[in-house]
C-alpha positions in Angstrom: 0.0 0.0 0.0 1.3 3.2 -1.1 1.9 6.1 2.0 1.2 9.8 2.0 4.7 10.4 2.6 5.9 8.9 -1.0 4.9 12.1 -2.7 6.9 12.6 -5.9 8.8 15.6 -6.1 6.5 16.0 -9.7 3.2 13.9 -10.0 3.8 11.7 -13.5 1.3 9.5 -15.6 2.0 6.3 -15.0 2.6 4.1 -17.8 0.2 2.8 -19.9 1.7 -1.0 -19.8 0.6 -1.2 -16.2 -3.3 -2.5 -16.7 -4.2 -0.6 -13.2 -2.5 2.7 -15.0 -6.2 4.9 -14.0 -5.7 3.8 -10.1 -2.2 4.8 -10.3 -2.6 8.0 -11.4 -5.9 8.4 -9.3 -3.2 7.8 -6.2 -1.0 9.9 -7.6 -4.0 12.6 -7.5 -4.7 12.1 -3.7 -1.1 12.0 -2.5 -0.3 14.9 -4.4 -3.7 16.3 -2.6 -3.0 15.1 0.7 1.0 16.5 1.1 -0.2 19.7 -0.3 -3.8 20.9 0.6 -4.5 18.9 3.7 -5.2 22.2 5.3 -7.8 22.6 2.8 -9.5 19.2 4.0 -12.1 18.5 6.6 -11.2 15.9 9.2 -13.5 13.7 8.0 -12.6 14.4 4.6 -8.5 13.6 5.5 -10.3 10.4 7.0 -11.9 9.3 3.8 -9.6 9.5 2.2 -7.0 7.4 4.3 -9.9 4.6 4.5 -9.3 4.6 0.6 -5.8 3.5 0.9 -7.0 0.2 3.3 -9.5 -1.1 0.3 -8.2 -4.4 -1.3 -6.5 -3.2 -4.5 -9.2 -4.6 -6.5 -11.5 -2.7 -4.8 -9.7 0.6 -5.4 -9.7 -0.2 -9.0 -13.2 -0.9 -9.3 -14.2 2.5 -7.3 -11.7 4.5 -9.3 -13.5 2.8 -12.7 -16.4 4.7 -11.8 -15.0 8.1 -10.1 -13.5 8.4 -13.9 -16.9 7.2 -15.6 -19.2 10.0 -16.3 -22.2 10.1 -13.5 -22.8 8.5 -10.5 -24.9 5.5 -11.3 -23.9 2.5 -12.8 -25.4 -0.7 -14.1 -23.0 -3.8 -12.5 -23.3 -5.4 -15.7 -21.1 -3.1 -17.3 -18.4 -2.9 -15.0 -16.1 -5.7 -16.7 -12.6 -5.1 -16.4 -9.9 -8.0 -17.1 -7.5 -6.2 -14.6 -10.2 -6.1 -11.7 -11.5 -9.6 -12.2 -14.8 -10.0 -10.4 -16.6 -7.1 -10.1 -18.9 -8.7 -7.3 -15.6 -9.4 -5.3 -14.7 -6.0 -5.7 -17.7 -4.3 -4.5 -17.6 -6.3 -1.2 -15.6 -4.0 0.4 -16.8 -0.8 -1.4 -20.4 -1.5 -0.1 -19.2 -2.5 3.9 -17.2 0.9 3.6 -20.5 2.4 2.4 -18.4 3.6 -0.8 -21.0 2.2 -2.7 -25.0 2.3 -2.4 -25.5 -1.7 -3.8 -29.5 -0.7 -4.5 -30.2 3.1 -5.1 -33.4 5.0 -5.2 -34.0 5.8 -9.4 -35.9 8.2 -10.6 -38.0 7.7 -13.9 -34.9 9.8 -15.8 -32.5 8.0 -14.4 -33.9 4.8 -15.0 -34.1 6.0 -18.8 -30.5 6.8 -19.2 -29.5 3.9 -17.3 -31.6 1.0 -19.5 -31.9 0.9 -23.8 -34.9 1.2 -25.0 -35.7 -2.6 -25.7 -35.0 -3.2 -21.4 -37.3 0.2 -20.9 -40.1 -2.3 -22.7 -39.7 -4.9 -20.8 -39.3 -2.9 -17.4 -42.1 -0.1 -18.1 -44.2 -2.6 -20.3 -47.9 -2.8 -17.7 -47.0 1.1 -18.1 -46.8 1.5 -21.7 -50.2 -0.8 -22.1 -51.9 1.2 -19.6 -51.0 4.0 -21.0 -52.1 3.4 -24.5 -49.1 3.9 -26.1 -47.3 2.4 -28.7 -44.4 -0.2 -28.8 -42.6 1.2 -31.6 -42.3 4.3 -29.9 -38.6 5.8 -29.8 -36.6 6.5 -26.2 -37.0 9.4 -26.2 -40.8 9.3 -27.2 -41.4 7.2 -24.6 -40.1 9.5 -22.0 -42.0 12.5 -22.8 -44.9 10.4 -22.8 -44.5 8.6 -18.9 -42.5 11.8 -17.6 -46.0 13.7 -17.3 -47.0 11.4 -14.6 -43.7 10.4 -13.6 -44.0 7.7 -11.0 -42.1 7.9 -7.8 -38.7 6.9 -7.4 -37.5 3.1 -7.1 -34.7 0.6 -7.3 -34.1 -1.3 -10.0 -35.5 -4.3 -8.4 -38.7 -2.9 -7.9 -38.7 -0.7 -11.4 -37.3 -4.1 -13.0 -37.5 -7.6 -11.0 -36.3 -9.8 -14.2 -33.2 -7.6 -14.8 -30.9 -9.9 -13.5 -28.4 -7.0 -13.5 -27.7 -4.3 -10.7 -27.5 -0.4 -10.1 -24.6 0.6 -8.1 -24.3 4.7 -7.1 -21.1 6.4 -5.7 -21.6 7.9 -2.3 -18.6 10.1 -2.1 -18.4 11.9 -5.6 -18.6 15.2 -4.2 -15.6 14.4 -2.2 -13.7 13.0 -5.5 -14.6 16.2 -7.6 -13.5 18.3 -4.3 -10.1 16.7 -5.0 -10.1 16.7 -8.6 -10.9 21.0 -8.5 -7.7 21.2 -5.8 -5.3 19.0 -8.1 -6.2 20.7 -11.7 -7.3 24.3 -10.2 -10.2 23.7 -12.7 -13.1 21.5 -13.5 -12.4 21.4 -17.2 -9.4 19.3 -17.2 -10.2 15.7 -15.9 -8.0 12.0 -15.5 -7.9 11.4 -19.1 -5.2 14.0 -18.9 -2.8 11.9 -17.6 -3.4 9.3 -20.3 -3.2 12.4 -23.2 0.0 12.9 -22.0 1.5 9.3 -21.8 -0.4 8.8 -25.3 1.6 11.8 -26.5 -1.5 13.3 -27.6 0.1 16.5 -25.5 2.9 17.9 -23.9 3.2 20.1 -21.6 6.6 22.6 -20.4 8.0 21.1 -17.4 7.2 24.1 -15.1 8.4 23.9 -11.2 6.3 22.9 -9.1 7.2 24.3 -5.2 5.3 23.3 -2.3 3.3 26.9 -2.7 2.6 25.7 -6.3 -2.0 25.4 -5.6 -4.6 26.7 -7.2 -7.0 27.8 -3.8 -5.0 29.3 -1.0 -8.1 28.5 1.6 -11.2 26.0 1.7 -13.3 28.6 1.3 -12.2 29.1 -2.0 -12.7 26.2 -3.3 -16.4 26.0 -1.6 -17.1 29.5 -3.9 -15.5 27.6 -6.8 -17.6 24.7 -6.3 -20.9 26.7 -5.4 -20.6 29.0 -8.9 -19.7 26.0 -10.7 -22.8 24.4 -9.7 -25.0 27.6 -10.3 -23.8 27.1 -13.8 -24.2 23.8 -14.4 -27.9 24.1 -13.1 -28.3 27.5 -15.8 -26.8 25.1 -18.6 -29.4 22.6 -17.7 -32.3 25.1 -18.6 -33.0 25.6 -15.1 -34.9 29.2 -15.0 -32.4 32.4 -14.4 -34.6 33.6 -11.5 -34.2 30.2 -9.4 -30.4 30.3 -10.4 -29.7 34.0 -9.6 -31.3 33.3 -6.0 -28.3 31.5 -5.1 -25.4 33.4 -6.6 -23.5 35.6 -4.3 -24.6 38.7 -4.0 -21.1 40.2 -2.8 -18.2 40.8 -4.7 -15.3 38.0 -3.9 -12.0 39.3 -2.4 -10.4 36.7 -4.7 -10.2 38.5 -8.3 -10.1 34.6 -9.9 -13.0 33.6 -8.3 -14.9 37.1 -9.0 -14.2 36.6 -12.6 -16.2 33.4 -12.6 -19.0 34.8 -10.8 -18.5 37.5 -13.4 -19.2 35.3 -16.1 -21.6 33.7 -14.3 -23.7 36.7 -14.2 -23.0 38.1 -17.4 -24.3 34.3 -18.8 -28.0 34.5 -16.4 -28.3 38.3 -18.1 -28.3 37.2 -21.1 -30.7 34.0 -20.4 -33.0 36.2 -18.7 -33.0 38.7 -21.3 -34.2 35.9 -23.9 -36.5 34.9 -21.0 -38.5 38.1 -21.2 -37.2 38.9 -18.0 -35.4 42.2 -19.0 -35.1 43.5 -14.8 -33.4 40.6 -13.7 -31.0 40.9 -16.9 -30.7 44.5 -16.2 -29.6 43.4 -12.6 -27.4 40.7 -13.6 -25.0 42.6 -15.7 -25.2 45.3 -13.2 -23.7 43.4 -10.6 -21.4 41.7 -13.2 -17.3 42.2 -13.8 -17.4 40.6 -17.2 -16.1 43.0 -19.9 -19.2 42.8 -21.5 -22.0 42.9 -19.0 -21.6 46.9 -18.5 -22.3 47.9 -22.3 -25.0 45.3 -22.3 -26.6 46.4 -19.5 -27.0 49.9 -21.1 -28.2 48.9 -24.3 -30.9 46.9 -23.0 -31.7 50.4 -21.0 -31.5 52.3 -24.5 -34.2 49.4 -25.9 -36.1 50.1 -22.8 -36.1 53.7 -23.5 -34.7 54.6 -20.0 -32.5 56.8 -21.7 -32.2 59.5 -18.5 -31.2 56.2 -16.4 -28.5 55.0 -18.8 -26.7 58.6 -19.3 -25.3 58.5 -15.5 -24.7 54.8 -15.7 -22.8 55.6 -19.0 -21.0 59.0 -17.8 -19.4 56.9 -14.8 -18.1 53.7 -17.3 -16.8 56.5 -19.9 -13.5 57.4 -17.7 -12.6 53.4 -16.8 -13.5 51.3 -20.0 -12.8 47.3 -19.0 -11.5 46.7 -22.3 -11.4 48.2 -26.1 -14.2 47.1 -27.4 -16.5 48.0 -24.6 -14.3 51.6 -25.1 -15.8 51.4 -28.4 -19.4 50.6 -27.5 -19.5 53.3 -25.3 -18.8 56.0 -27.5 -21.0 55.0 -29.9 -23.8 55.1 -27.3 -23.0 58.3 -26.0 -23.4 59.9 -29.2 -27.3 58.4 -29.3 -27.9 59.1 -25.9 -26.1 62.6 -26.1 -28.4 63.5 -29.3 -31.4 62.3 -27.5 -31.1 64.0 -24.3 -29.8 67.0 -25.7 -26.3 66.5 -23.9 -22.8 67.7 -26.0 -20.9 65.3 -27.2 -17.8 65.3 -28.3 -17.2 64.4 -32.2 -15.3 60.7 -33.2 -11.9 60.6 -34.4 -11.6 59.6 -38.1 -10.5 56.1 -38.4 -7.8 55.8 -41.2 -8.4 54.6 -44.8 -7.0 51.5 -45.0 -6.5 49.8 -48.7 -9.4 47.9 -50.0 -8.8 45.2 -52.6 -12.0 44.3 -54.6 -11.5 40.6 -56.5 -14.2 37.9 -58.3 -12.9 34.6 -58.2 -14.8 31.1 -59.4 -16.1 29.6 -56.1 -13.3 27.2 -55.3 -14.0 23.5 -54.3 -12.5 23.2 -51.0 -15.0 25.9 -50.1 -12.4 28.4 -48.1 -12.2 32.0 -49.4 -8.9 32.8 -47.9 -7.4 30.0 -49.7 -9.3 31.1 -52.8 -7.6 34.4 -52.4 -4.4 33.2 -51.4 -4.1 30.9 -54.4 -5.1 34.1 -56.5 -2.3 36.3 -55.3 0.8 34.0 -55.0 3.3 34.0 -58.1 7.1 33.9 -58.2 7.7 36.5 -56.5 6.2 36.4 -53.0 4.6 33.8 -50.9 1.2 33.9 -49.4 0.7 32.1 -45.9 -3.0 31.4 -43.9 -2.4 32.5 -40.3 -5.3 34.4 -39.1 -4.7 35.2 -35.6 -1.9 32.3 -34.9 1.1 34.2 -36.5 1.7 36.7 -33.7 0.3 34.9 -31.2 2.8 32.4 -32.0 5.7 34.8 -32.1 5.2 36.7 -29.1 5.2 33.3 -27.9 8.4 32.0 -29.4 10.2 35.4 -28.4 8.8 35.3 -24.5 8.6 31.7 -23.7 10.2 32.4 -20.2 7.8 35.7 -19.3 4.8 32.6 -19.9 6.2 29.9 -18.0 8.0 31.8 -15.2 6.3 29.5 -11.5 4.8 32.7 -10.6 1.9 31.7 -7.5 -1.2 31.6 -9.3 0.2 30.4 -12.3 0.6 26.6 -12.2 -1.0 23.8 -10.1 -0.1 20.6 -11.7 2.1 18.9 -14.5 -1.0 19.5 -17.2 -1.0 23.2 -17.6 -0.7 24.3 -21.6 -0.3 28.0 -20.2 -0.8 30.1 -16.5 -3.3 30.1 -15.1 -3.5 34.1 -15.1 -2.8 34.4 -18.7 -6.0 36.5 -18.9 -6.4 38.8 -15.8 -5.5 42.1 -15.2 -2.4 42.0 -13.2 -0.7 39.1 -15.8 1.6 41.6 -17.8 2.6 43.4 -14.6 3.5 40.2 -12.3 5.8 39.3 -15.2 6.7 42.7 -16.1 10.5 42.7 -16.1 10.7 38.8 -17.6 8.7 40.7 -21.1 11.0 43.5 -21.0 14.2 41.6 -21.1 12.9 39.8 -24.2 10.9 42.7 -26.3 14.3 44.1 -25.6 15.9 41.8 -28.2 14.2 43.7 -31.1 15.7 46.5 -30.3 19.6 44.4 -30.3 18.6 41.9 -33.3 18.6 38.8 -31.0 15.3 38.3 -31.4 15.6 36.2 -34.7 17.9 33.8 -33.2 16.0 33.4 -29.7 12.4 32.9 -31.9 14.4 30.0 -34.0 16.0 28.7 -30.6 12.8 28.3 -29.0 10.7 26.7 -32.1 13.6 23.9 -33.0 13.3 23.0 -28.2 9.7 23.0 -27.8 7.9 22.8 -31.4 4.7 21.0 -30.2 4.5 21.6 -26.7 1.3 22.5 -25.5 0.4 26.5 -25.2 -2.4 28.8 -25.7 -1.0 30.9 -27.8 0.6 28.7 -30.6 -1.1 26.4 -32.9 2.0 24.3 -34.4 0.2 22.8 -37.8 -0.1 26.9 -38.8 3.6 27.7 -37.8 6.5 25.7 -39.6 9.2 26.4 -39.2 9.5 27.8 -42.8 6.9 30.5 -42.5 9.1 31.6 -39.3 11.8 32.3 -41.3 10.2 34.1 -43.8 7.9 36.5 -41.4 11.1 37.1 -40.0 12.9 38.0 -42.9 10.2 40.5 -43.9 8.2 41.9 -40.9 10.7 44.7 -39.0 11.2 44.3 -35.5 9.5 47.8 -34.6 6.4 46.3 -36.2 6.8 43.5 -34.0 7.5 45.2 -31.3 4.4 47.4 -31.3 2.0 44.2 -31.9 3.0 42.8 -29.4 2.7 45.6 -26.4 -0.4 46.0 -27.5 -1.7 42.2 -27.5 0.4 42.2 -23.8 -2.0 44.7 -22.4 -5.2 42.6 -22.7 -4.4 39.1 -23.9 -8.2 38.0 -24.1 -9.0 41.0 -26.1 -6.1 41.0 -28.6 -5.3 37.6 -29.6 -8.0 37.9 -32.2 -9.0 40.0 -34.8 -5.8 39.8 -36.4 -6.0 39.8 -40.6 -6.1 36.2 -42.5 -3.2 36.2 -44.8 0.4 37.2 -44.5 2.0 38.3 -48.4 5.4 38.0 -47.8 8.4 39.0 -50.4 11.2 37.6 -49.5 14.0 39.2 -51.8 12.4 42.4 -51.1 12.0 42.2 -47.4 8.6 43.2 -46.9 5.3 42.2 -46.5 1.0 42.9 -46.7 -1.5 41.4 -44.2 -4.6 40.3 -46.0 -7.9 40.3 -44.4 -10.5 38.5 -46.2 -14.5 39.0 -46.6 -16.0 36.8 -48.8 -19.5 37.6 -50.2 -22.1 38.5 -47.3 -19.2 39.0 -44.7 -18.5 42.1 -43.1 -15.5 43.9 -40.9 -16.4 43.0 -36.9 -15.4 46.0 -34.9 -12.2 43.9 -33.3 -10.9 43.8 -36.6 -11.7 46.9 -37.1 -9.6 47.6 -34.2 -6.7 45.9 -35.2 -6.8 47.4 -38.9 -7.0 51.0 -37.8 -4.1 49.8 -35.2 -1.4 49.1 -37.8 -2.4 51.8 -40.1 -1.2 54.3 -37.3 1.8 51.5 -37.3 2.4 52.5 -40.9 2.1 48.7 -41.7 1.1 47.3 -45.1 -2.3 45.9 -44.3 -5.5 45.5 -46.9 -9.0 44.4 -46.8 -9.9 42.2 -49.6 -13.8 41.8 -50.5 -14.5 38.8 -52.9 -17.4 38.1 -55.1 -18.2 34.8 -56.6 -17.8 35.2 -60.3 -19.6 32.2 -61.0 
């Protein structure tokens, strides 16, 4: 049995040969868990947990099968596993240490999702006949027409006597989620991770991992975590925004992370209850919300409301503090109809700079894209045309800072599975790393920044980040972007995309023209017929005029 004090110095997937790889890894989790954020565990939690390591190892396996299954029920029947051998043996112990509930209460839709739709027949058939209904009727027919008078909830052996199968439910998955939010400092990434990695399917940078190195600093962190994360999942499941926003804190958190997600969780109800007709609760929603986008919503829904007198103050306040660019935007353009309105001055819009147009008809192509269409219709001998939409300079800025991203700030990285820190998109990220950026934007300025991009492609080509996508950056089209972009053009893309990484890795044009003998180049965005110019690319365009950098807008028409 493996003890709490043989915690690796990294936690490693463990190797796919070994058949009980999932309960090695799954260990790996909880002594990872237990050396690290014991202080985040009840007592009764901590002793859970060690009653975990006592189970007979097939017993272990079995439970940890169905921790990594999706749900919390599960038919006996289906739990064959060569490596576990008997099933039934296994769950002895899993039910005496009341793991395991060996007869659960189902209700009529868990019932449905745990049985096909031939067993639903034979377990629901005095129902069906009583209720008149057809046998050829589909699953999910059949459900809409029983869940009307839903009966009340059984187990299996009542619902079904002739199954001859059983229905096992986990009693402790709230506890194996707790531990799976601590480990990953997210919900989204899960235990297929670790076989990803051994499958090669990703790598990750080998980041340091000090004993400080934990996503949640306090339980109560991970309770609000947990608590908005459930608020979510129940507004996903098309549970109504009014029940929902009962239950969301009404209090800004302390923790900027965690007051992002509730952010986004009240920015999401708005918008739900806006297509709800429930236009006061949206209203509130996005006013108590820190998402970039709740503000400017919030005000336009006002504007539609004709509350026009309420919105100017509201918008007067937001004017001097925009959250982003594109809100920046919005709000100018709603001052000037709200100014005009109400009779309020209102200072006139700077004129955006012409940028070149380029006007083409080209025979629908067969591979349906329009940029390559337009790509294949530019290139000849002399230059080179490249699809890289908003990956080019992401990637760069990548390639030239690779250390500023993957310095072990706190905050930044949990676990061995992190394509990127966890901070990449909050406020403070630029100024925590602040000198690290410096030292490398200042090898544009010395010419070293050719050699360090190169250095950095040819060591971690493939290795998993946010900001690179590897099939759209060869090596090849390094070179060349290289060879033709100057370093003060660089230079100011990438302070810009530095001061608001969410808001500037997009937008960014389609196509780079490059020429190599002449050493320049023309970014190419593309509209094909029916598209228009979104205002981040906009943005971007009018960004790199003022840069003085060659940078059209091609419109296409179908000539056929």
């Amino acid at each position: 049995m493996l003890s709490l004090t043989a915690l690796p110095d990294r936690p490693e997937a463990a190797t796919l040969d070994n058949p009980l790889y999932y309960l090695e890894n799954f260990r790996t989790v909880l002594l990872w868990v237990g050396a690290r954020h014991a202080d985040l565990l009840l007592e009764c939690e901590r002793q859970r947990l060690d009653a975990f390591w006592h189970l007979p190892e097939p017993s272990q396996a079995l439970l940890v099968r169905m921790v990594m299954r999706k749900g919390e029920r599960f038919r006996l029947g289906k739990l064959v596993y060569a490596e576990i051998g008997s099933s039934e043996a296994a769950l002895q112990a899993l039910v005496e240490g009341d793991w395991i509930d060996p007869d659960p209460q189902l209700s009529l839709d868990e019932l449905f999702a745990l049985l096909t739709r031939p067993e639903l027949g034979l377990a629901l058939g005095e129902r069906i006949a009583d209720a008149g209904l057809k046998k050829s009727l589909t699953k999910q027919a059949l459900y809409e027409a029983l869940s009307h008078d839903a009966p009340e909830p059984a187990p299996l052996s009542q619902w079904w006597p002739d199954s001859g199968d059983r229905v096992l439910a986990l009693n402790d998955m709230a506890l194996f989620e707790r531990l799976r939010l601590m480990f990953f400092g997210n919900l989204r990434q899960g235990w297929s991770e670790f076989v990803l990695e051994q499958l090669g399917h990703q790598r990750y940078e080998q980041v340091p991992l000090s004993s400080d190195s934990r996503a949640f600093q306090q339980r109560t962190d991970v309770d609000a975590y947990l608590h908005l994360h459930q608020c979510r999942e129940r507004l996903d499941g098309d549970e109504p925004p009014s029940a929902v926003w009962t239950d969301i804190p009404r209090e800004a958190n302390a923790n900027p992370w965690l007051e992002s997600r509730r952010g986004r969780l009240l920015y999401a109800l708005g918008r739900m209850a806006e297509r709800a007709g429930e236009p006061l609760l949206a209203l509130e929603a996005w006013g108590a919300s820190c998402h970039p986008e709740a503000r400017l919503k919030q005000l336009r829904l006002m504007e539609r409301r004709g509350e026009d007198a309420n919105a100017w103050p509201l918008l007067q306040a937001a004017l001097p503090e925009p959250r982003n660019a594109a809100e920046q935007q919005g709000l100018e353009r709603l001052r000037k109809r709200l100014g005009k309105r109400l009779g309020h001055p209102v200072p006139p819009s700077p004129r955006a700079r012409a940028i070149e147009t380029i006007e083409i008809a080209l025979p629908q192509p067969g591979h349906g894209s329009v940029e390559l269409a337009v790509a294949e219709h530019f290139s000849d001998d002399s230059c080179e045309l490249y699809y890289v939409e908003n990956w080019l300079f992401n990637g760069l800025l990548a390639l030239l800072c690779w250390p500023a991203f993957y310095t072990p700030l706190p905050g930044a990285f949990f676990h061995p599975f992190q394509g990127g820190p966890a901070d990449l998109y909050r406020g403070d990220f630029l100024e925590r790393r602040r000198a690290l950026f410096d030292d490398s934007l200042k090898l544009l300025d010395s010419g070293e920044y050719r050699q360090q991009i190169l250095d950095t492609w040819t060591r971690k080509a493939g290795i998993s980040n946010p900001m690179l996508y590897w099939p759209l950056l060869p090596r090849e089209l390094i070179e060349r972007a290289l060879d033709c972009i100057p370093p003060h053009h660089l230079r100011a893309v990438f302070e810009r995309m530095l001061t608001d990484l969410r808001e500037y890795r997009s937008g960014l044009p389609d196509l780079i023209q490059l020429w190599p003998d002449e050493r320049r180049y023309r970014l190419i965005e593309v509209k094909g017929p029916g598209d228009r110019l979104q205002d981040h690319q906009r943005r971007w365009l009018g960004f790199m005029r003022e840069q003085q950098m060659d940078v059209a807008v091609c419109h296409v028409k179908w000539s056929d």
